[in-house]
N, C-alpha and C positions, 0 to 999 in steps of 0.2 A: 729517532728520525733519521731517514735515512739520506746518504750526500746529493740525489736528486731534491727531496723533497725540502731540503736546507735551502737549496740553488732558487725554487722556484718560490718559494716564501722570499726570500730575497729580492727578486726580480719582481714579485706582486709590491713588496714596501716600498720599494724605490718607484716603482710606476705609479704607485698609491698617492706617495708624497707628489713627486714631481706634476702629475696632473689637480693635486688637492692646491698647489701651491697657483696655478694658472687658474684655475676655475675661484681665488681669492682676489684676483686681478677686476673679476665681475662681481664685487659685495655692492649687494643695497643698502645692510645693515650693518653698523660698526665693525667696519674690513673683516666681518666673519660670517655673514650670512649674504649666501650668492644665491642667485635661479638657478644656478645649473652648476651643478655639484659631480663631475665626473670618476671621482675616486668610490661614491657609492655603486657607480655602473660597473669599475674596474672589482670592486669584490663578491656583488651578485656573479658577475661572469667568473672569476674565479673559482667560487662555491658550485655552481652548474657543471663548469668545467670538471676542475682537481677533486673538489670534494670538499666538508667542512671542515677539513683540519687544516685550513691555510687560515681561520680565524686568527692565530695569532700573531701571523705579519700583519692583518689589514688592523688588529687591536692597538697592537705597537705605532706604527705607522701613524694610526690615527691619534695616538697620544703625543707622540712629537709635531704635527702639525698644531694641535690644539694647545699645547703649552704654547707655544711660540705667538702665541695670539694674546698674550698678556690679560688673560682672565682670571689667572689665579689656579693652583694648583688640582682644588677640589674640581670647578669648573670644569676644567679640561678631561681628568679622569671621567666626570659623565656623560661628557660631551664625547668622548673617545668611546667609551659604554654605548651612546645610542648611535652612533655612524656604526659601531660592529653589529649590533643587535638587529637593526632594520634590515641589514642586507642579508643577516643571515634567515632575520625571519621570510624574507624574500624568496632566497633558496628553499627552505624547507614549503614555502606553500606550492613552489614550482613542482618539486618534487613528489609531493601529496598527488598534484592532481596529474602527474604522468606526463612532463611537459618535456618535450623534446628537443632540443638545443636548434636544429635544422630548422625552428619555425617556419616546417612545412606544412602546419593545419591551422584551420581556424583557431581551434582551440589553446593551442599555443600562443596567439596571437592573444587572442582574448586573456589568455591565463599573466601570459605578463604585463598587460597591460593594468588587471586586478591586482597581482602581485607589489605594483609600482605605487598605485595609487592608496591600498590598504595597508602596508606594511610602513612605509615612509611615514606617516606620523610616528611612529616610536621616534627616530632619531631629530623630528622637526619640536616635537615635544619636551623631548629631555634637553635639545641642545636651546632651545630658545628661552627654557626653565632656566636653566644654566644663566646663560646671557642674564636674566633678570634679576637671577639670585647676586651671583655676581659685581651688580651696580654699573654693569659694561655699557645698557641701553635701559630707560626708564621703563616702568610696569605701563603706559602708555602705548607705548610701543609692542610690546608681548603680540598682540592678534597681528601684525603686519609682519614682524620678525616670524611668527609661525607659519606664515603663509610663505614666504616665500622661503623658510629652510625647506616647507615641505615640496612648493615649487623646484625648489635645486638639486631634491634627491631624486623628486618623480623623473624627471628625465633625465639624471644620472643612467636612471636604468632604462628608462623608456629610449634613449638615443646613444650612449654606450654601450650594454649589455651588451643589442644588438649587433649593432655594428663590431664588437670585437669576436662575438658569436660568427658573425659573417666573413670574418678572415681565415680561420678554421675552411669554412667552407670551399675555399680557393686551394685548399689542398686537397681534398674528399670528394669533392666532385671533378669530373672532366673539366676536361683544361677549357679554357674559352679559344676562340681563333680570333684572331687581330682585329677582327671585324667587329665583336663583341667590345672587345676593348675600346676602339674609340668610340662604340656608343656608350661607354659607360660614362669616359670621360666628359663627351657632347652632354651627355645627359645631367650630369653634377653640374657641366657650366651653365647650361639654361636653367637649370636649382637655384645657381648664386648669382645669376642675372635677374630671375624673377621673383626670388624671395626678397634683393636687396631692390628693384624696382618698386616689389609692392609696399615697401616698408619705409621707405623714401619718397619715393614720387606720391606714389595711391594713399599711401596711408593705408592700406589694406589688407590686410596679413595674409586673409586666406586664397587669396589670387596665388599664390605659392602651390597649396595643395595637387592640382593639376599634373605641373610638374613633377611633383614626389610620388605622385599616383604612374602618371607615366614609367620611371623608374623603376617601379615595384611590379606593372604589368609586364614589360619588353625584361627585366633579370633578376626579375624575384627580391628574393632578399641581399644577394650579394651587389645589388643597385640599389634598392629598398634602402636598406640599413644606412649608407655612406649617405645620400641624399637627406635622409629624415635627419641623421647631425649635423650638415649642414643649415639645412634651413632652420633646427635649433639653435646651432649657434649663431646664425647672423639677425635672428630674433631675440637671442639673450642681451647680445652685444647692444642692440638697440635699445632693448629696457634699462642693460646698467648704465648708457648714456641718455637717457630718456629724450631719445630722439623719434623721429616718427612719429606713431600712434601713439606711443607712451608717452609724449611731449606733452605736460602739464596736469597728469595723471598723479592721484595718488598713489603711498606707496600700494597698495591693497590692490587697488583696480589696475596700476601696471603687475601685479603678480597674478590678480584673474585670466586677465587678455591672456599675458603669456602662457599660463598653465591650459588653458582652453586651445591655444594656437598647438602648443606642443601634443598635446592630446590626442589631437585632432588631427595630425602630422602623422602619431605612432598608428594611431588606430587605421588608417588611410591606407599607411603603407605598408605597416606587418600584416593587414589584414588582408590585402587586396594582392599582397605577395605570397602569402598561404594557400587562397583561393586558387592565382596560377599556379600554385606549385603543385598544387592538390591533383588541378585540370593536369598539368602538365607528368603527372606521376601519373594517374588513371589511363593517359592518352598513351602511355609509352608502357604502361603492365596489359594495353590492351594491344596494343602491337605487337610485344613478343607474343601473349597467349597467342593471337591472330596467327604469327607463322609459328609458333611452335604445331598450333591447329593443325596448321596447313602441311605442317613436316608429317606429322601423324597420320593425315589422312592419306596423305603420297604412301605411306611405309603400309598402311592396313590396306590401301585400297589393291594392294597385289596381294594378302594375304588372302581376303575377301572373295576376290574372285577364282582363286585358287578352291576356295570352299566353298564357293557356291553349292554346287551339286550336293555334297555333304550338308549341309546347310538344310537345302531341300527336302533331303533323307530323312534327318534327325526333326525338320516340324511335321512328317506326315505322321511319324513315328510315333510322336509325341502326343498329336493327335487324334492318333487312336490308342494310344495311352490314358489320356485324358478322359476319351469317352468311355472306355474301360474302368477308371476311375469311377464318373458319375456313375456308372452303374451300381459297382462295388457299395457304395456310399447308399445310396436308395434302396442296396439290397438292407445293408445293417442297420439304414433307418426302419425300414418293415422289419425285421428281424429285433429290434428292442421294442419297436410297439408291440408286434407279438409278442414276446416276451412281458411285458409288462401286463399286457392283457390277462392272459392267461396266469401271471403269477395272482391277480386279481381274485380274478374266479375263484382261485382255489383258497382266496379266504373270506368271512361270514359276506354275503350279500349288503347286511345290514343290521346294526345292533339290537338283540331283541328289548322288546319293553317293557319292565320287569320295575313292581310298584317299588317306590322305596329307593329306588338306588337311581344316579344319575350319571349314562355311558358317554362316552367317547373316543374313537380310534382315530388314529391314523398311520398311513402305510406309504413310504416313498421309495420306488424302486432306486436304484444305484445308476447313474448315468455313464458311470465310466465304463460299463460292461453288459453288452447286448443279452447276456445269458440270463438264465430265470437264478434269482436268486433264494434262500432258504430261510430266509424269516417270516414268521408268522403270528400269529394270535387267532383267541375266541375267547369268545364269554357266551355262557351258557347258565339255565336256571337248572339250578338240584333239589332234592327232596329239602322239606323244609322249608321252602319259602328264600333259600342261600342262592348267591351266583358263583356259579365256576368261571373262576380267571386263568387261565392257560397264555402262556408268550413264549415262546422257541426259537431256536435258530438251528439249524442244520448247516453244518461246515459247508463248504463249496456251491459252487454253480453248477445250472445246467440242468435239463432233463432227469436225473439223477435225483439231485437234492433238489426237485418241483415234487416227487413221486415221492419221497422218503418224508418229505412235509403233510405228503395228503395221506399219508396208512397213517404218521405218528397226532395228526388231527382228530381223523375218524376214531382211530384205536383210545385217543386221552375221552371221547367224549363218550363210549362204550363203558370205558375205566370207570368215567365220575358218577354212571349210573347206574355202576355197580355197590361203588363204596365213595364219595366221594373226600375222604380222608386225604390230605394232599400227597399223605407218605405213601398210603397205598396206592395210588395212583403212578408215582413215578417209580417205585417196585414193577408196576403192573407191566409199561412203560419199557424199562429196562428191560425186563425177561422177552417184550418183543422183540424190540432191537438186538438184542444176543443171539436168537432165531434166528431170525432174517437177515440175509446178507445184503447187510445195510452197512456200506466200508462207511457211511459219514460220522462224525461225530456230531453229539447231538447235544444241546445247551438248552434247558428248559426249566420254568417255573409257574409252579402249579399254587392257586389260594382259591381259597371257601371263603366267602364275606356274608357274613349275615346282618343284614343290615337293622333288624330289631334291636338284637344287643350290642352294635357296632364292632364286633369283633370278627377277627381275619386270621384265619387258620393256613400256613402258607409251608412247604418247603420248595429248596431249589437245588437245580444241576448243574453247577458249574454257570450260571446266569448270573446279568449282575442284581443288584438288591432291591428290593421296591423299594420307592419313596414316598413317606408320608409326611405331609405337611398342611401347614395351617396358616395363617395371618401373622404368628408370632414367632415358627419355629419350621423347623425340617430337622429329618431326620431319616435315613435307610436303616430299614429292617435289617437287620442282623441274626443269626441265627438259623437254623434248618438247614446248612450246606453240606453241600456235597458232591463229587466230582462228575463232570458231565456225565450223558448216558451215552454207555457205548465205549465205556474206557476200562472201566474195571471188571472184573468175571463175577463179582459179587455185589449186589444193590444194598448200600448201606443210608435208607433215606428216614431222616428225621425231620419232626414239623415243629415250628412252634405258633403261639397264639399272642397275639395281640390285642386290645383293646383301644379302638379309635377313641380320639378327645371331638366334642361336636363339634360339627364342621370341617371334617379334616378328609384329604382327597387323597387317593393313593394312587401312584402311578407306575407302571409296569411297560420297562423298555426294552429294546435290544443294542448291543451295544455300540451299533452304528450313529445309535446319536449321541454317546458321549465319546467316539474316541475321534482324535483329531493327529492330522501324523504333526511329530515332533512334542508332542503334549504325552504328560502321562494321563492315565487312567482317575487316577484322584483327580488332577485339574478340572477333568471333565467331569466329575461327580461335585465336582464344588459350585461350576459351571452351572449344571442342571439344579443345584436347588436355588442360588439366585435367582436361578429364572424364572424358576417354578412359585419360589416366594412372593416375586412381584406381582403374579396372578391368583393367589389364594382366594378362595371364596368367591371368582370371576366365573364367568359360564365357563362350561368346560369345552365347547367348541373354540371359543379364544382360545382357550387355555394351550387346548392343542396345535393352533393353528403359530400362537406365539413363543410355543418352544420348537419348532421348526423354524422360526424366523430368527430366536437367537443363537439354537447350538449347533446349525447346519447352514451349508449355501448351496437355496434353490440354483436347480440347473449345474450345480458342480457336486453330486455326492457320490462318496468313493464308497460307501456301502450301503447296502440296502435298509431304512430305518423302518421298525414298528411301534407304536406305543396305546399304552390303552390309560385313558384317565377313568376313574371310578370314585364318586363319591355318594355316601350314606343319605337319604336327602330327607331331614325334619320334616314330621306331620303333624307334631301335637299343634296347640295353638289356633287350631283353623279347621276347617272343612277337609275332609280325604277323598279324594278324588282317584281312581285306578283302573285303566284302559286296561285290559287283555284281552286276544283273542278268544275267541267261543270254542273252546274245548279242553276236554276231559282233563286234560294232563295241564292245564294253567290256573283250576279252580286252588290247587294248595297256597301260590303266589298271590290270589286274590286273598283268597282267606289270612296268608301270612301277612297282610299289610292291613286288613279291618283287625287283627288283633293288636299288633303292636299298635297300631290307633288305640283302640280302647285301652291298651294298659298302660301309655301316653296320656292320655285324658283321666286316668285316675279313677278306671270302670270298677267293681265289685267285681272277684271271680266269679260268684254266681250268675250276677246279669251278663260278663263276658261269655261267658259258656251258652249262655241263651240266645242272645244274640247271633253269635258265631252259627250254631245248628241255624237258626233260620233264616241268615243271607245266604249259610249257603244251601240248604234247602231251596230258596229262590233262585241263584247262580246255576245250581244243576238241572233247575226246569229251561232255563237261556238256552244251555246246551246240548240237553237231552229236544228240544221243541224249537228253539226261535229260527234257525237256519236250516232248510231243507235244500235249496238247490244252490248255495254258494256259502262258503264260510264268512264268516261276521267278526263284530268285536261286542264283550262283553261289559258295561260299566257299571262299576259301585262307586258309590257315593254316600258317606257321613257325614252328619254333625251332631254339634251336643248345645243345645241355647237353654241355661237356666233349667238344668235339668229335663230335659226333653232331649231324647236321643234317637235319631231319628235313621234309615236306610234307604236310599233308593237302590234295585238292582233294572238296567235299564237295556234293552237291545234294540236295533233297525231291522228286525226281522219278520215273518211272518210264521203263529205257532202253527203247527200240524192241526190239523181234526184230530180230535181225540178217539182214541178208541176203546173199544169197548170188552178190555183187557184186565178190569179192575183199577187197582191203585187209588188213586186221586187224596189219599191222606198227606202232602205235602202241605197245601192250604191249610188243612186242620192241623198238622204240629206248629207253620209259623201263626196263626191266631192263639195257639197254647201259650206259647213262647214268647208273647209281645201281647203290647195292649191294643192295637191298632195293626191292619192289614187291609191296605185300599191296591187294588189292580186294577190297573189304567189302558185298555188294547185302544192303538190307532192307527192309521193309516202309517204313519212313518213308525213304529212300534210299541212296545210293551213296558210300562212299567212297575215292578213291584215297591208300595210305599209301605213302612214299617216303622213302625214307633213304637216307643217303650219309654217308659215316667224312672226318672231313676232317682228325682227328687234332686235337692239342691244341695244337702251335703252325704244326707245316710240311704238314700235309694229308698224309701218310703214311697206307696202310693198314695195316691189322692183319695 
């Protein structure tokens, strides 16, 4: 410790004592417990002030006042215990709530008023404990001895503190002029005229308040402060002689009055001196701003005119900058809806309708870049009854890569119906691109799904991997890679084969919707099957619509995304039902989905083969007859009830007249071929009905 803070621990105990020893001069209770205890206000102020390490003069201190009061040794040391502990608990709540010494805000105001009246039971508790244990004052006595130690610490601090806080302030602030001074002094003496008037003559305590209010209005706190201990002390002095109001009072109700009057005093006047000080700080930070204002505007207002003209210059300037602008802005708006228009067109109009399998795309152009970008997709029916899945990306934007999307489109679907083998396709593929000065590189993956056998025949270019998944599991294709098209001088593509589990949906992206910047590539594939998980076996319109919603943000995408959902879609079990168009080249897709029905349902090879020639025997009269002057759609229709297998082939068309060319043996191979042939012509159209007994377990007729 150093020879200052020796000095002022010294000067705190001696001040400690010397006022603890005057404030015993006023005991109610066994010459040791007084209302107004000023050596508690002297160590709150202390702690506020120096800080807490002057504890251990106010500790000391307090143990030789308290021996000397012949309570006995134990006594004393607890009694010296709660006179330190209250005030320090005091400090530290002051502290907590950011109280300011200056008590120039309300809340300071308020803070040590709560500090006063919450902390002071510690010291009013242990010392009246004390006293009891002791034998010094009877267990009778305990509630009126507690009232009034806690009386004599609350305004310790409530009327000390203050006031020693407020002498400080006579140094820190501007000096007063003479003039302030004898209203200070005028103003304490109508305190000690009106406080001892009321307390004497009136009887009246709070006829004083007025005065202390006056005080704390006309000099704040450094009037405030001196006034409030005054009128505490010539209201203490009157309870420990229970004159005035206190005259014939118990001890309880003379320690109410008082604690209520002093209260009442602090709150009055630290509060109401805050408030001025508060007005009076606002009133003078708005003055200087005022002319600092006024300096500024004197000092710009010659810059200002100086730059007028300039001034003038730079908004015409601006403004037709501006409108230059909005133009600019209007041009790039048309210029990405162009853009996105046309990237449009250039892929399928709409997914075809192909029995067995259930499609859905979708395609989000990139927002951050008006140019056309190079992703793509199709799906397309092939020989057999399979759909061709195709999804690509072509490097770069622009013109360029919109053109090198629409040769490498047309040319894949040339490919698939030539061989639709996915290797040879992307062989085929290649050796265009190698041709053609086509500088883009080019990312693509080619699958066959046949949805009879649920098997998917796939290889890929440098693309990422399709994802198949179920209710229970995910999982990307692995397998058939190889380096985009357009990178290497030799085409090295291999496929592999899968077999779907039922119910399971595959999905084909580009990798705008797994990649994310700062994210790796994996994240985003871990990404995508969560997501894709939560929607398993959900329509695949959601499906697509809610992996847009989790792995992308509408209105902010940094690249262009495409995807195509596909799944196998179960027919046994139930009725078959199959839309296609009316022509030539969609009767294999019909025919491929009445077989895989029948061999679903558990038909006989032989009655499948019978059946199959005579729906489509029916099918190709649709074709050949129901539509003359606008294309149509063609529907078949299955069931099987308890052995009765039945066919409707059905169109909205109108046949031709026949003519007189020959043929008409179609009727006669489907009556061969079946037990039952009934044809239906109407106004809305044609239907062929067909049945055939296949019996209930061995295909037996009747």
């Amino acid at each position: 410790m150093t020879s200052d803070r020796v000095r002022w621990c010294i000067a705190i105990a001696l001040a400690y004592y010397l006022l603890a020893r005057l404030g015993l001069e006023l005991s109610l209770v066994a010459d040791s417990v007084t209302p107004l205890w000023p050596p508690t206000g002297i160590a709150v102020a202390a702690f506020v002030v120096l800080g807490r390490w002057v504890w251990p003069a106010v500790a000391v201190s307090a143990l030789v006042v308290n021996l000397q009061l012949d309570v006995g040794v134990l006594p004393a040391i607890a009694t010296a215990a709660g006179n330190t502990l209250a005030p320090l608990a005091a400090a530290l709540l002051l502290e907590r709530v950011g109280f300011r010494r200056q008590l120039d805000r309300q809340r300071d105001a308020v803070a040590i008023v709560a500090a006063a009246l919450g902390c002071t039971p510690i010291s009013a508790t242990i010392g009246s404990s004390a006293l009891v244990l002791s034998g010094a004052i009877p267990r009778e006595q305990l509630p009126g001895a507690w009232a009034v130690w806690w009386t004599g610490d609350t305004m310790g601090i409530l009327a000390v503190t203050p006031f020693l806080l407020s002498l400080l302030l006579f140094r820190e602030l501007p000096r007063w002029p003479w003039r302030q001074w004898f209203e200070l002094v005028a103003i304490l003496l109508i305190v000690v005229l009106t406080t001892t008037w009321a307390t004497q003559s009136l009887q009246v305590l709070f006829l004083a308040l007025p005065a202390v209010g006056w005080a704390a209005w006309r000099l704040q706190l450094r009037g405030a402060a001196p006034a409030a201990l005054i009128a505490s002390l010539i209201a203490t002095w009157n309870a420990a002689n229970q004159t005035g109001p206190f005259r014939g009072q118990p001890l309880l109700g003379q320690t109410l009055t008082l604690h209520a009057f002093n209260a009442c005093v602090a709150l009055t006047s630290f509060v109401l001196a805050a408030l001025v000080t508060e007005r009076n700080n606002a009133a003078a930070a708005l003055h200087e701003a005022a002319a600092d204002l006024e300096a500024r505007v004197e000092a710009r207002t010659e810059q200002l005119s100086a730059l007028n003209d300039r001034l003038a210059t730079e908004v015409r300037d601006r403004f037709e900058a501006q409108q230059q602008l909005g133009r600019e802005e209007a041009r790039t708006r048309r210029e990405h809806d162009i853009a996105e228009t046309l990237q449009r067109t250039l892929l399928p109009e709409r997914l075809p309708d192909l029995p067995g399998v259930g499609l859905a795309a979708r395609y989000v152009p990139a927002t951050s870049d008006v140019q056309i970008g190079g992703d793509w997709y199709d799906v397309l029916p092939v020989p057999g009854g399979r759909v061709g899945l195709a999804i690509g990306d072509v490097a770069g934007h622009g013109p360029s890569a919109a053109a090198s999307m629409a040769q490498l489109r047309m040319a894949l679907r040339v490919y698939a119906l030539q061989d639709p083998s996915p290797a040879s396709v992307l062989r085929s593929v290649h050796r265009l691109v190698s041709q053609l000065p086509m500088p883009e590189m080019v990312t693509l993956l080619y699958a066959v799904l046949d949805p009879v056998t649920r098997t998917v025949r796939y290889a890929t270019a440098g693309h990422p991997p399709i994802l198949a998944f179920d209710r229970t599991r995910t999982s990307y294709l692995s397998g058939g890679l190889a380096p985009p098209i357009g990178v290497t001088a030799e085409a090295f593509y291999q496929e592999e084969v899968r077999e779907l589990d039922p119910g399971s949906t595959l999905l084909l992206y580009t990798d705008g919707l797994v990649e994310r910047r700062g994210e790796s590539i994996t994240e985003g594939l871990d990404r995508l099957g969560e997501a894709a998980k939560t929607m398993a076996g959900e329509d695949l319109e959601r499906l697509c619509d809610h992996l847009l919603r989790s792995m992308i943000v509408l209105g902010d995408v940094a690249d262009d995304v495409a995807l195509i959902a596909v799944r196998p879609l179960p027919i046994a079990g139930g009725p078959l039902r199959v839309t296609v168009k009316a022509e030539a080249r969609m009767l294999a897709q019909a025919r491929g989905s009445l077989r895989r029905w029948l061999r679903d349902a558990g038909v006989a090879p032989d009655v499948e083969h019978d059946l199959l020639v005579a729906s489509g025997e029916a099918c190709a009269n649709v074709v050949q007859h129901a539509y003359a002057a606008a294309p149509g759609d063609l529907e078949l229709e299955a069931s099987l009830d308890e052995g009765l297998l039945q066919v409707w082939v059905r169109d909205r068309g109108h046949w031709r007249a026949p003519a007189d060319r020959g043929g008409g043996w179609g009727l006669q191979l489907m009556r061969a071929l079946t037990d039952t042939v009934n044809v239906y012509r109407t106004a809305e159209g044609t239907v062929v009905h067909l049945q055939r007994w296949i019996g209930l377990r061995h295909g037996s007729r009747p």
